[in-house]
C-alpha positions as a LaTeX table, in Angstrom:
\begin{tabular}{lrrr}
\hline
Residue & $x$ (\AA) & $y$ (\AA) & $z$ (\AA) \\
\hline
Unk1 & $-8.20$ & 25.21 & $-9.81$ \\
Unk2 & $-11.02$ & 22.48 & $-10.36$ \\
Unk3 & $-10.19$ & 18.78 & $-9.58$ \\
Unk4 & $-9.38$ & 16.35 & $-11.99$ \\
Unk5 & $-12.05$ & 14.64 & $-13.62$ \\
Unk6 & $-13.58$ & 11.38 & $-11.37$ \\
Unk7 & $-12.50$ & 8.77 & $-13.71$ \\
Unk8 & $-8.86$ & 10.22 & $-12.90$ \\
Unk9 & $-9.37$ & 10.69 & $-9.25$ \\
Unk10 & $-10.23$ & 6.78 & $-9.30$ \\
Unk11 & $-7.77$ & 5.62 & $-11.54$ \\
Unk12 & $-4.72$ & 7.70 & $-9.16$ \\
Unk13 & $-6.43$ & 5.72 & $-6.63$ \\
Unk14 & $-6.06$ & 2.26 & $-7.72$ \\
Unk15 & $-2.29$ & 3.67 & $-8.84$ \\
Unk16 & $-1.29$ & 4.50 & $-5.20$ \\
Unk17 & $-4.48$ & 4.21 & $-2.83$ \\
Unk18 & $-3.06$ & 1.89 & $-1.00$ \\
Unk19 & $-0.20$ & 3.27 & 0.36 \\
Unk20 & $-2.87$ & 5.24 & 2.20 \\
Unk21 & $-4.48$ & 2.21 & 3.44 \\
Unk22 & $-1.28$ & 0.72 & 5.18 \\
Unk23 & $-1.52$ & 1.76 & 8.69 \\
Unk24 & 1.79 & 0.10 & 9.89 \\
Unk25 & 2.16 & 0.05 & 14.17 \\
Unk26 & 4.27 & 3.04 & 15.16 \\
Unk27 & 8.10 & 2.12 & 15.13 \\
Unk28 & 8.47 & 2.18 & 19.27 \\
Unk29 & 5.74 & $-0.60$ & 18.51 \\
Unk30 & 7.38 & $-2.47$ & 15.72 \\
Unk31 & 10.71 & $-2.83$ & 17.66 \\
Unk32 & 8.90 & $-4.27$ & 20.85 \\
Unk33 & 7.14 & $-6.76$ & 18.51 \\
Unk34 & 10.74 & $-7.68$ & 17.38 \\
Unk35 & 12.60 & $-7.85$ & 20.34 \\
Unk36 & 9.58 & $-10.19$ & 21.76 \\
Unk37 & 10.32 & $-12.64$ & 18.47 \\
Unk38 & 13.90 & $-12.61$ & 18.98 \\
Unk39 & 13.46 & $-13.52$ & 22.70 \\
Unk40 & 11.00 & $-15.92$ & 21.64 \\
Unk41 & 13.58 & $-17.62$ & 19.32 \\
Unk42 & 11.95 & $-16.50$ & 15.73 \\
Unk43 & 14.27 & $-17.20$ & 13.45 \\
Unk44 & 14.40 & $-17.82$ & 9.87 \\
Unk45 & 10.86 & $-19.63$ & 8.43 \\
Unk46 & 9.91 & $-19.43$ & 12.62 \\
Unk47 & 10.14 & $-16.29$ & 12.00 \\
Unk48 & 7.14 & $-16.25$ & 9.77 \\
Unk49 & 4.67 & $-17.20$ & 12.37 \\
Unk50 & 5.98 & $-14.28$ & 14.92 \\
Unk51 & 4.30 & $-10.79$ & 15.81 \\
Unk52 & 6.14 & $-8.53$ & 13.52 \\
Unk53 & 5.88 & $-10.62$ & 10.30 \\
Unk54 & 2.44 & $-11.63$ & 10.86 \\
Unk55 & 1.32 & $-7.83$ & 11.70 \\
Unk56 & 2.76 & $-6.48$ & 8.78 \\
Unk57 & 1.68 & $-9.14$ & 6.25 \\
Unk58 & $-1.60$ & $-8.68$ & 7.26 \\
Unk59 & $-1.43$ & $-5.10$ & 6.57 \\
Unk60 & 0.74 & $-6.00$ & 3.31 \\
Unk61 & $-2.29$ & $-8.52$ & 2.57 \\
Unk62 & $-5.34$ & $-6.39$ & 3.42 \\
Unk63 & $-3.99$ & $-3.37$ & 0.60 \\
Unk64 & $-2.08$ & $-4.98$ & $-1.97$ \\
Unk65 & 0.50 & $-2.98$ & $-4.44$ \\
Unk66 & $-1.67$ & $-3.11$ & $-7.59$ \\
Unk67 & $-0.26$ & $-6.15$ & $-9.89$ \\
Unk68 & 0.26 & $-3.87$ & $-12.92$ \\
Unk69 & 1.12 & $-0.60$ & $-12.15$ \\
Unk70 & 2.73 & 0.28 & $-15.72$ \\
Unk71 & $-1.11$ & $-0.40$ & $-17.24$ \\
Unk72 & $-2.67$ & 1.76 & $-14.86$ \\
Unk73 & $-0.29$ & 4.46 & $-15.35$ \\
Unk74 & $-0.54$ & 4.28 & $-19.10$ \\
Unk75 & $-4.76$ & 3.92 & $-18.58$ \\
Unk76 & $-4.29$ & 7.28 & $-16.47$ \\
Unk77 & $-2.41$ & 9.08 & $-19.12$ \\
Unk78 & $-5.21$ & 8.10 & $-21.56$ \\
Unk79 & $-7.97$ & 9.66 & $-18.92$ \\
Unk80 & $-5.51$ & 12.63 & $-18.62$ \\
Unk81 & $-5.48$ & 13.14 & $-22.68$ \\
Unk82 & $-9.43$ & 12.58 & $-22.79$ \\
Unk83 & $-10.44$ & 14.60 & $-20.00$ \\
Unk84 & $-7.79$ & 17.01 & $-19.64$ \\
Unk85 & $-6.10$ & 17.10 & $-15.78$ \\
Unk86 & $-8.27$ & 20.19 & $-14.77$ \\
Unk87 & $-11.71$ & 19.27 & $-16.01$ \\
Unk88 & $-14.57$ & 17.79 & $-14.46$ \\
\hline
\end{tabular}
């Protein structure tokens, strides 16, 4: 089987790349940063500013969901008819 053609390896990429790209802390991890903002009294906007929310919206931040995922899929299908799925 050959791979897809590059224009469709990129366009899959801007589709879901950056779910890839999100390297959240390991759960143990996660928890302790909790459990320290709890102790710490982070609640509601507070919470905003403790180590859990500000970890993961960093990460959130750093690879972004693509803003129209509906036109990329419908660009990729395009690619897919002009290229064929199995052609370079």
């Amino acid at each position: 089987m050959k791979m897809p053609h590059k224009k469709i390896m990129e366009k899959l990429m801007q589709i879901d790349g950056w779910k890839g790209k999100r390297k959240y802390p390991f759960w143990q991890q996660q928890f302790e940063m909790l459990y320290d903002d709890i102790k710490d009294g982070k609640f509601g906007e507070g919470a905003k500013t403790g180590k859990f929310f500000t970890t993961t919206d960093k990460i959130k931040t750093d690879n972004p969901k693509p803003e129209n995922p509906d036109k990329l899929k419908k660009e990729l299908e395009e690619l897919e008819e002009k290229y064929g799925i199995n052609e370079n």
